[in-house]
NULO-221602 format. One record per residue (C-alpha): y, x, z; residue number from 1; residue in one letter. Coordinates in steps of 0.1 Angstrom, whole numbers. Example, Ala and Ser with C-alpha at 12.3 -4.5 7.8 and 13.67 -1.06 7.14 Angstrom:
BEGIN
<<-45; 123; 78>; 1; 'a'>
<<-11; 137; 71>; 2; 's'>
! end
This chain:
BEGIN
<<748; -390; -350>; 1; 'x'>
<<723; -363; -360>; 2; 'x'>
<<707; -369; -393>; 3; 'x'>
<<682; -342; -378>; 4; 'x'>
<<644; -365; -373>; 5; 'x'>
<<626; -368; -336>; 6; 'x'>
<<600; -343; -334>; 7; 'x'>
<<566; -360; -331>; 8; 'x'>
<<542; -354; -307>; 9; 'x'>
<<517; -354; -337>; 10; 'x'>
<<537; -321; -349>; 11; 'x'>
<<538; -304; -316>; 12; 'x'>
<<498; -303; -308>; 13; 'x'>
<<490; -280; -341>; 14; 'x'>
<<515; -253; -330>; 15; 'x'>
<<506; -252; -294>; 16; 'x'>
<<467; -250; -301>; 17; 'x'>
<<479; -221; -329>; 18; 'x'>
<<496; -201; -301>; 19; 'x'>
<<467; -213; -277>; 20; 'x'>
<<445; -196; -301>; 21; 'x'>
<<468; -167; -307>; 22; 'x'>
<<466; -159; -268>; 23; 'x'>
<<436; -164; -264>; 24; 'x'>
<<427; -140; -292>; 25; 'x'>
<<447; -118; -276>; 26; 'x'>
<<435; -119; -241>; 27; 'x'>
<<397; -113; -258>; 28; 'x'>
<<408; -77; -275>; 29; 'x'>
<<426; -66; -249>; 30; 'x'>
<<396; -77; -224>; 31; 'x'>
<<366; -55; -247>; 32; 'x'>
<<393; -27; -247>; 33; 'x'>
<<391; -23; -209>; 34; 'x'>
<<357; -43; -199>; 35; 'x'>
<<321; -29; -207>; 36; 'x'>
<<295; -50; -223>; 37; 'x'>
<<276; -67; -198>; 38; 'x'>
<<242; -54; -194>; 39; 'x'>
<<213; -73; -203>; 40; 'x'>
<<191; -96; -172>; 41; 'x'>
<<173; -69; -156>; 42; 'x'>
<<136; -87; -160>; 43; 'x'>
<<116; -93; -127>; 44; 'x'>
<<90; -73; -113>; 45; 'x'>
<<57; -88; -127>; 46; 'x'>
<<34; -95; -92>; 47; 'x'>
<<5; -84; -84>; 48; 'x'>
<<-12; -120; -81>; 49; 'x'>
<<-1; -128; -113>; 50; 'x'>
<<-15; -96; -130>; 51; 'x'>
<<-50; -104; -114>; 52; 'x'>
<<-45; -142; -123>; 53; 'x'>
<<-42; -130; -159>; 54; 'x'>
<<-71; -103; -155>; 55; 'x'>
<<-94; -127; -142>; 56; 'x'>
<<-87; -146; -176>; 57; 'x'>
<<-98; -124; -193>; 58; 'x'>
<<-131; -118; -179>; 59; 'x'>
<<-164; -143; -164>; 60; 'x'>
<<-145; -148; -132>; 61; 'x'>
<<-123; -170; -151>; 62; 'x'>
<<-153; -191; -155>; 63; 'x'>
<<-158; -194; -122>; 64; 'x'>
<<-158; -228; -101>; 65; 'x'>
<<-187; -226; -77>; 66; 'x'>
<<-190; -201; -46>; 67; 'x'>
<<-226; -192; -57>; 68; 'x'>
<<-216; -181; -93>; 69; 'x'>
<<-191; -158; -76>; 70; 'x'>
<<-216; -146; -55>; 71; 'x'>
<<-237; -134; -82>; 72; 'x'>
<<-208; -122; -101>; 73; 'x'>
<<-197; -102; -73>; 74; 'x'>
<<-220; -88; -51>; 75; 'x'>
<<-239; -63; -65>; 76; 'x'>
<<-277; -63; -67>; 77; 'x'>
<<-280; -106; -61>; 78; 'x'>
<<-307; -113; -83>; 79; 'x'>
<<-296; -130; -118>; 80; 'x'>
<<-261; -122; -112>; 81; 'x'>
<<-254; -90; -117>; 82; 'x'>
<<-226; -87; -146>; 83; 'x'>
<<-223; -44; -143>; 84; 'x'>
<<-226; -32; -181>; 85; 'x'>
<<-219; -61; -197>; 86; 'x'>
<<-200; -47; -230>; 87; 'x'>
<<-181; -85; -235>; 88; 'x'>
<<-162; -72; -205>; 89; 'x'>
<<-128; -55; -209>; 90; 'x'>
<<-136; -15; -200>; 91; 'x'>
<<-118; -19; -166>; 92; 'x'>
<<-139; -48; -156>; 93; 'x'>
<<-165; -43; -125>; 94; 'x'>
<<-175; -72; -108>; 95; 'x'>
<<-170; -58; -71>; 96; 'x'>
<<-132; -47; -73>; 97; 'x'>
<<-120; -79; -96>; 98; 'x'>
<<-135; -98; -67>; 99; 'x'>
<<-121; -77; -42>; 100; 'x'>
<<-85; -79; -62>; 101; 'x'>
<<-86; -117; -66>; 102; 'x'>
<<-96; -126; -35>; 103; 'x'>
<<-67; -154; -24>; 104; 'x'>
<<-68; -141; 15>; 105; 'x'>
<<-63; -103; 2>; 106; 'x'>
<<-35; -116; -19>; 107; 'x'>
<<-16; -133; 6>; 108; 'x'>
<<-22; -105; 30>; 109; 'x'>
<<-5; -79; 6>; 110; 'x'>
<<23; -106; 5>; 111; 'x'>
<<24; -103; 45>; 112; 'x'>
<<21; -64; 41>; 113; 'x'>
<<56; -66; 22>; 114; 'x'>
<<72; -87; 43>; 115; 'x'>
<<63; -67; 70>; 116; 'x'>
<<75; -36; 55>; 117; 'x'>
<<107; -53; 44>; 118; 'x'>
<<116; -66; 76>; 119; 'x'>
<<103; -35; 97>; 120; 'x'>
<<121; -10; 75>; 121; 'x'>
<<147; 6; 97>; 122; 'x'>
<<114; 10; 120>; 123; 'x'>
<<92; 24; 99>; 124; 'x'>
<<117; 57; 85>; 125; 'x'>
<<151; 63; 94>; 126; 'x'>
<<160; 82; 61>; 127; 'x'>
<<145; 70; 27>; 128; 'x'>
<<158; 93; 8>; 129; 'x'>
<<179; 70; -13>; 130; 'x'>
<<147; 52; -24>; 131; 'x'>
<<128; 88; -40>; 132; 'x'>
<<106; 94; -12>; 133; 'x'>
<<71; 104; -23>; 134; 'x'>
<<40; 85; -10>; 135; 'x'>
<<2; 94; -3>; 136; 'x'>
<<-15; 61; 0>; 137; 'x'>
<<-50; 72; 11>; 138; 'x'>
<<-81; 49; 11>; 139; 'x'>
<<-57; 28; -16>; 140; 'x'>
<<-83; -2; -23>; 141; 'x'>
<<-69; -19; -54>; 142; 'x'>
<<-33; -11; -39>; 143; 'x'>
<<-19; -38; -21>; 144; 'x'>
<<-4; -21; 2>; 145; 'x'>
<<13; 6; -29>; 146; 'x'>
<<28; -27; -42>; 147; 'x'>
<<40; -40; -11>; 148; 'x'>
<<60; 0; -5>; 149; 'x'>
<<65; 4; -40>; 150; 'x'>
<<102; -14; -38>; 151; 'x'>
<<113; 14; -11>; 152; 'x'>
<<99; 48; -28>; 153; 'x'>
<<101; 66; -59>; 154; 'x'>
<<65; 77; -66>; 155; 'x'>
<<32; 65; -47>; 156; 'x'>
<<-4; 86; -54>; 157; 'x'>
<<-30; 60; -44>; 158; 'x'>
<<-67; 83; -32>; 159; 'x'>
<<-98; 57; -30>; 160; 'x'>
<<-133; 74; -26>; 161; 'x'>
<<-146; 43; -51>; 162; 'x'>
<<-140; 45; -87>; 163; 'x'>
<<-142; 6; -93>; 164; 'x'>
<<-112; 3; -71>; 165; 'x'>
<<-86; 30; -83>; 166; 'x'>
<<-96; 19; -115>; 167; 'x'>
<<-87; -16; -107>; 168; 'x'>
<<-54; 4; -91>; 169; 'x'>
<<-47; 19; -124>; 170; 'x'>
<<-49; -12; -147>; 171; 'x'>
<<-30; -32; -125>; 172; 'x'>
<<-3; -8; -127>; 173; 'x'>
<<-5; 0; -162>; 174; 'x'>
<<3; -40; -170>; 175; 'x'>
<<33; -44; -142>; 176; 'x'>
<<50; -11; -153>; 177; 'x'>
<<73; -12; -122>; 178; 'x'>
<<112; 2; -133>; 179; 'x'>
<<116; 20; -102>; 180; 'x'>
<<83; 36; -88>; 181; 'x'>
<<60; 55; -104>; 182; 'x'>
<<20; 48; -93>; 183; 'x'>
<<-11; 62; -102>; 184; 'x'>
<<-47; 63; -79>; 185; 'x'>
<<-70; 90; -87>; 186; 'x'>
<<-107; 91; -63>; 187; 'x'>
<<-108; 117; -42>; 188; 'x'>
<<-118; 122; -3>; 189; 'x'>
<<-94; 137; 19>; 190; 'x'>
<<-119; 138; 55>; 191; 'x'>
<<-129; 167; 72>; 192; 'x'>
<<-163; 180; 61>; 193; 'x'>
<<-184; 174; 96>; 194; 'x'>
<<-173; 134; 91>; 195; 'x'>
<<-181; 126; 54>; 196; 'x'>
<<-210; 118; 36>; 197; 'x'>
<<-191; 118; 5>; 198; 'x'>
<<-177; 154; -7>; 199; 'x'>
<<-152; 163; 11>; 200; 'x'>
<<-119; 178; 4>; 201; 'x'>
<<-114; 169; -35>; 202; 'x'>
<<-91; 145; -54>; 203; 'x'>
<<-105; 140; -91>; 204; 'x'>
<<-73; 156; -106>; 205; 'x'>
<<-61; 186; -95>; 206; 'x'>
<<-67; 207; -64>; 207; 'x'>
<<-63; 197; -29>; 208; 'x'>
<<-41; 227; -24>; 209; 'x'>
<<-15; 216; -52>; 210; 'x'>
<<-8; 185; -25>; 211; 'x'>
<<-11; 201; 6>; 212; 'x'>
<<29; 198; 21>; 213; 'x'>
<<43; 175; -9>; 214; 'x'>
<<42; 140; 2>; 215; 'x'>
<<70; 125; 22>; 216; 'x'>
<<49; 97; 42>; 217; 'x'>
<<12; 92; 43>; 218; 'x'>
<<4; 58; 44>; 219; 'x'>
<<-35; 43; 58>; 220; 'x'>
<<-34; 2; 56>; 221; 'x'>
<<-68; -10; 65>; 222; 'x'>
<<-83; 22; 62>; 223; 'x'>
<<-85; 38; 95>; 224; 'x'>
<<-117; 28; 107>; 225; 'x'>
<<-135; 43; 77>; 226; 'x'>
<<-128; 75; 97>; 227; 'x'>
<<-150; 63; 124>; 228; 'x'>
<<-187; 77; 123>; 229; 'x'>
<<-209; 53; 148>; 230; 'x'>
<<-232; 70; 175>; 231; 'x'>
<<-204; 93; 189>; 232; 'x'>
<<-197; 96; 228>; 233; 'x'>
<<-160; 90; 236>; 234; 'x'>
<<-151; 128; 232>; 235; 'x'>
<<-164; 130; 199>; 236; 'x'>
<<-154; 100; 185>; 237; 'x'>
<<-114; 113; 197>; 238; 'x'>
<<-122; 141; 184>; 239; 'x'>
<<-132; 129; 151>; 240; 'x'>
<<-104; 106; 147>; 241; 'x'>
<<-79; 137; 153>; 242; 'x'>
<<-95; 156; 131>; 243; 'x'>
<<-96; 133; 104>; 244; 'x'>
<<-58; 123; 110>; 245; 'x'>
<<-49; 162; 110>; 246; 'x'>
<<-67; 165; 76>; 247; 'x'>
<<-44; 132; 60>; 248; 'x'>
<<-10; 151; 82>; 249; 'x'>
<<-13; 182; 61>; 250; 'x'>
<<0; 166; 31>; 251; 'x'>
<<29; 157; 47>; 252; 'x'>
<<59; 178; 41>; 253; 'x'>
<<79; 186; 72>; 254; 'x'>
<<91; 159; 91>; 255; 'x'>
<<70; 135; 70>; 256; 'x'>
<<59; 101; 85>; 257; 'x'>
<<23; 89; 86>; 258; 'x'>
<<21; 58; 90>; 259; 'x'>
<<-13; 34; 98>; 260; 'x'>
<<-14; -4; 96>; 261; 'x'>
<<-46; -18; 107>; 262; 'x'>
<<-62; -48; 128>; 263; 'x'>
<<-59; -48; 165>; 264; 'x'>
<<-92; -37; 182>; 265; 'x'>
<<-105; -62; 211>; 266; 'x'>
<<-96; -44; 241>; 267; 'x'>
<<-127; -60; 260>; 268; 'x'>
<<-153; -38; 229>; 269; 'x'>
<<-158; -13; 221>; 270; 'x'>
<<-187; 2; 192>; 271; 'x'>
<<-188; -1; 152>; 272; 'x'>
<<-167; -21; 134>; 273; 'x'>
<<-175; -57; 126>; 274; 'x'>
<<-166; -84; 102>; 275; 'x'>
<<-166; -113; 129>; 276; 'x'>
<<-128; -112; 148>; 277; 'x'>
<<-121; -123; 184>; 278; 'x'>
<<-89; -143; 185>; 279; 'x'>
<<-78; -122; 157>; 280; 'x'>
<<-87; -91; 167>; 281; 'x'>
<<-115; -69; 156>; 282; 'x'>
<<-146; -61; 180>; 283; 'x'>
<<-153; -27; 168>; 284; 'x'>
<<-134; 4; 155>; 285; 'x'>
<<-97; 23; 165>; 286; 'x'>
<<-75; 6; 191>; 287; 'x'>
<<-39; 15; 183>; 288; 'x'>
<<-41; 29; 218>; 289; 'x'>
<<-65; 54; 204>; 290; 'x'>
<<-44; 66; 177>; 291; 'x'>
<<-16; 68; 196>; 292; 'x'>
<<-38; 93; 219>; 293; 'x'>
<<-46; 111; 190>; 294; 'x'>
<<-16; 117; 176>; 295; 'x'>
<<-2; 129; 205>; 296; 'x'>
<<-32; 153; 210>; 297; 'x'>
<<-22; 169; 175>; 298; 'x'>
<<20; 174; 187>; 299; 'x'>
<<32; 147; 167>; 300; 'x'>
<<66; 134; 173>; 301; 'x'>
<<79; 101; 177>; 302; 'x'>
<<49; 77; 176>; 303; 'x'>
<<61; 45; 182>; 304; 'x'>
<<37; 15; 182>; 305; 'x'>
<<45; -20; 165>; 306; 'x'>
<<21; -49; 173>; 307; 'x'>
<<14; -84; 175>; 308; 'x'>
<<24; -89; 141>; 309; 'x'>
<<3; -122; 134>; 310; 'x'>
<<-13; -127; 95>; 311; 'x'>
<<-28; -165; 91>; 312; 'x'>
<<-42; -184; 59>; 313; 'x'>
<<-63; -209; 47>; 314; 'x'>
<<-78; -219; 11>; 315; 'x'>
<<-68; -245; -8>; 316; 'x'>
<<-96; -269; -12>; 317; 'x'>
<<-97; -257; -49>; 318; 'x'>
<<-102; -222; -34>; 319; 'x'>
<<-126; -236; -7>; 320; 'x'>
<<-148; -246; -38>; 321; 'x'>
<<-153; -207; -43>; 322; 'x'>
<<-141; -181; -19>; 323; 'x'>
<<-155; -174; 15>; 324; 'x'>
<<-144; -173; 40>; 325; 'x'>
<<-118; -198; 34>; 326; 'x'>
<<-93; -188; 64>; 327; 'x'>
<<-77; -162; 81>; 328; 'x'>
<<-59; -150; 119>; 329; 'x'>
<<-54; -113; 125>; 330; 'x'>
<<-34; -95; 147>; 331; 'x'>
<<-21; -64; 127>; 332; 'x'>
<<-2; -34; 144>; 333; 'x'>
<<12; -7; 135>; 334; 'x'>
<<17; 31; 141>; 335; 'x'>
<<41; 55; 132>; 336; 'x'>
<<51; 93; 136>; 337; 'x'>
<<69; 119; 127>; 338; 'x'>
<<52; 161; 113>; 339; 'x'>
<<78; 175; 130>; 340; 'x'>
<<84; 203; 159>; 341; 'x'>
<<57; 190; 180>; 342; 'x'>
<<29; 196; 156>; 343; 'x'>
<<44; 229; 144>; 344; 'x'>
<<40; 244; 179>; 345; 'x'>
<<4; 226; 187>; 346; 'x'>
<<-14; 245; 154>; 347; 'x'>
<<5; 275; 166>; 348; 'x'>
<<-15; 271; 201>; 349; 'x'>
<<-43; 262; 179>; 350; 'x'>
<<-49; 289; 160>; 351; 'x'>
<<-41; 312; 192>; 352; 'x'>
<<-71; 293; 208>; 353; 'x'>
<<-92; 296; 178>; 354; 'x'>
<<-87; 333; 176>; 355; 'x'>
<<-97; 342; 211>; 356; 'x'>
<<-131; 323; 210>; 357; 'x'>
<<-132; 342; 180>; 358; 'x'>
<<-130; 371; 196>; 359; 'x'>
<<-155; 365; 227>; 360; 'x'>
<<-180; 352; 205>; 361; 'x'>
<<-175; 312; 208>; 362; 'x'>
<<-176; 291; 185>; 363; 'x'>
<<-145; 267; 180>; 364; 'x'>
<<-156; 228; 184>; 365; 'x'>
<<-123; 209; 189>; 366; 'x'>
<<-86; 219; 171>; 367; 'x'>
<<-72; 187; 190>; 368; 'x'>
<<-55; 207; 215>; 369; 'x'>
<<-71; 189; 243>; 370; 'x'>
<<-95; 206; 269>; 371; 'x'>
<<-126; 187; 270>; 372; 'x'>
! end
């Protein structure tokens, strides 16, 4: 018999935790050796909505729980309201474009513009560059639709005739700091001369001519219809609306895009814009049918149309307590095309044109390429 004593259980469980530990030890050195430190939680986006939320904090419209207070806030010249110039405020602060920015139905139509964009992106540019395509977003607003782009592009240059907004652009920017596209808004107007009361032809920064051919897609979202100058007859009015779309084309580079998102017009009116919509469509201002028309007229290539696309909301009955109007149904379309060929050979037979009524004395109305 064995004088040798029965291992215990109670002796094995030390050893096999040592070499447990041992391996494991192991396995970790020889892991960092091959494995690279995992890189920190890339933080998210900050939104817009909850950059205004916090801006509004900061200034009297946080205050705000009545409709008629944020009338007076807002709405410039209402007697006993009027907050311009008040040195409390933070320097960014104008009454107008906070109220424009906060507005709950703007909001949650920029959320709509992104979707839109997001799903429609194969649509809207066959070749993104690898996401550093440069963007002209021209009559910017507070830039709702830059943010809704901004995932997709490199660099976006927001143009807004009114300061209170690209300064509302600005700051809004400034607080997200976006990783992955660079934004900025200056003022500036970009229409043709004839069509403007505002000077024409300038962006606050730097020459027109250092942007003329640099931009990779001009964008217009809600903007069109500023273009539009009431009183014209049908020929004029086309012929406004191509020469103000020929005037936003030259900053494209060659085959840029330009692409316009707007409200569908009524196709039973016609005349100025209006607030009031008819089954979610506009009763004044550009059909997409007229842009279309004018693009064509100018040699664009491959304008495609996308409409239908349906934008609904209602307020909150907190929300009903102080924005108007408290609901929303528009039918949104848009329109696409390309600076390619096409337009090349039209300015070619336009400036031909233009220098033989030169030359017999005539005076050059229309560059639209159509007879009239």
């Amino acid at each position: 018999m064995s004088s040798e004593q029965p291992t215990m259980a109670a002796d094995i469980v030390p050893k096999v935790d040592e070499l447990a530990f041992q391996a494991t030890a192991t396995m970790e050195k020889s892991l960092a050796t091959t494995l690279p430190e995992s890189a920190p939680a890339e933080q998210p986006i900050r939104s817009y909505v909850d950059i205004v939320s916090e801006m509004i904090r900061e200034t009297k419209l946080g205050e705000v729980t009545d409709m008629l207070s944020m009338v007076k806030l807002a709405a410039p010249g209402y007697p006993d309201g009027q907050a311009t110039g008040d040195e409390q405020q933070p320097e960014w602060y104008e009454p107008y474009a906070m109220y424009y920015a906060a507005f709950p139905c703007r909001q949650a139509r920029g959320e709509f513009t992104k979707q839109l964009f997001e799903e429609h992106k194969d649509w809207i540019c066959d070749d993104w560059k690898g996401g550093e395509m440069k963007v002209l977003d021209y009559a910017c607003g507070t830039g709702l639709a830059s943010q809704a782009l901004g995932p997709h592009v490199a660099d976006i240059f927001g143009v807004d005739r009114a300061k209170n907004m690209v300064n509302m652009y600005n700051e809004i920017v400034k607080r997200q700091q976006h990783p992955t596209c660079s934004m900025k808004a200056t003022v500036g107007n970009l229409m043709p001369q004839q069509y403007t009361r505002v000077t024409p032809g300038f962006v606050a920064d730097r020459p027109v001519r250092d942007y003329l051919g640099t931009f990779d897609m001009v964008l217009v979202s809600l903007g069109v219809d500023s273009f539009e100058r009431l009183g014209l007859s049908a020929k004029d009015r086309h012929h406004q609306l191509c020469q103000s779309i020929h005037s936003l084309i030259q900053f494209l580079g060659d085959n840029g895009t330009l692409l316009i998102l707007d409200i569908q017009r009524h196709t039973d009116q016609t005349g100025p814009n209006k607030y009031g919509l008819i089954d979610g469509h506009k009763p004044g201002g550009y059909h997409s049918n007229d842009i279309v028309e004018a693009l064509d007229s100018i040699g664009m290539d491959e304008i495609d149309v996308l409409d239908g696309n349906r934008f609904t909301w209602e307020a909150t009955e907190e929300e009903k307590k102080i924005w108007l109007p408290a609901e929303a149904d528009e039918v949104f379309f848009m329109v696409k095309a390309k600076k390619g060929d096409g337009f090349r050979m039209a300015m070619e037979d336009m400036m031909l044109q233009m220098a033989m009524m030169q030359m017999l004395g005539m005076n050059p109305e229309c560059t639209c390429g159509h007879e009239h």
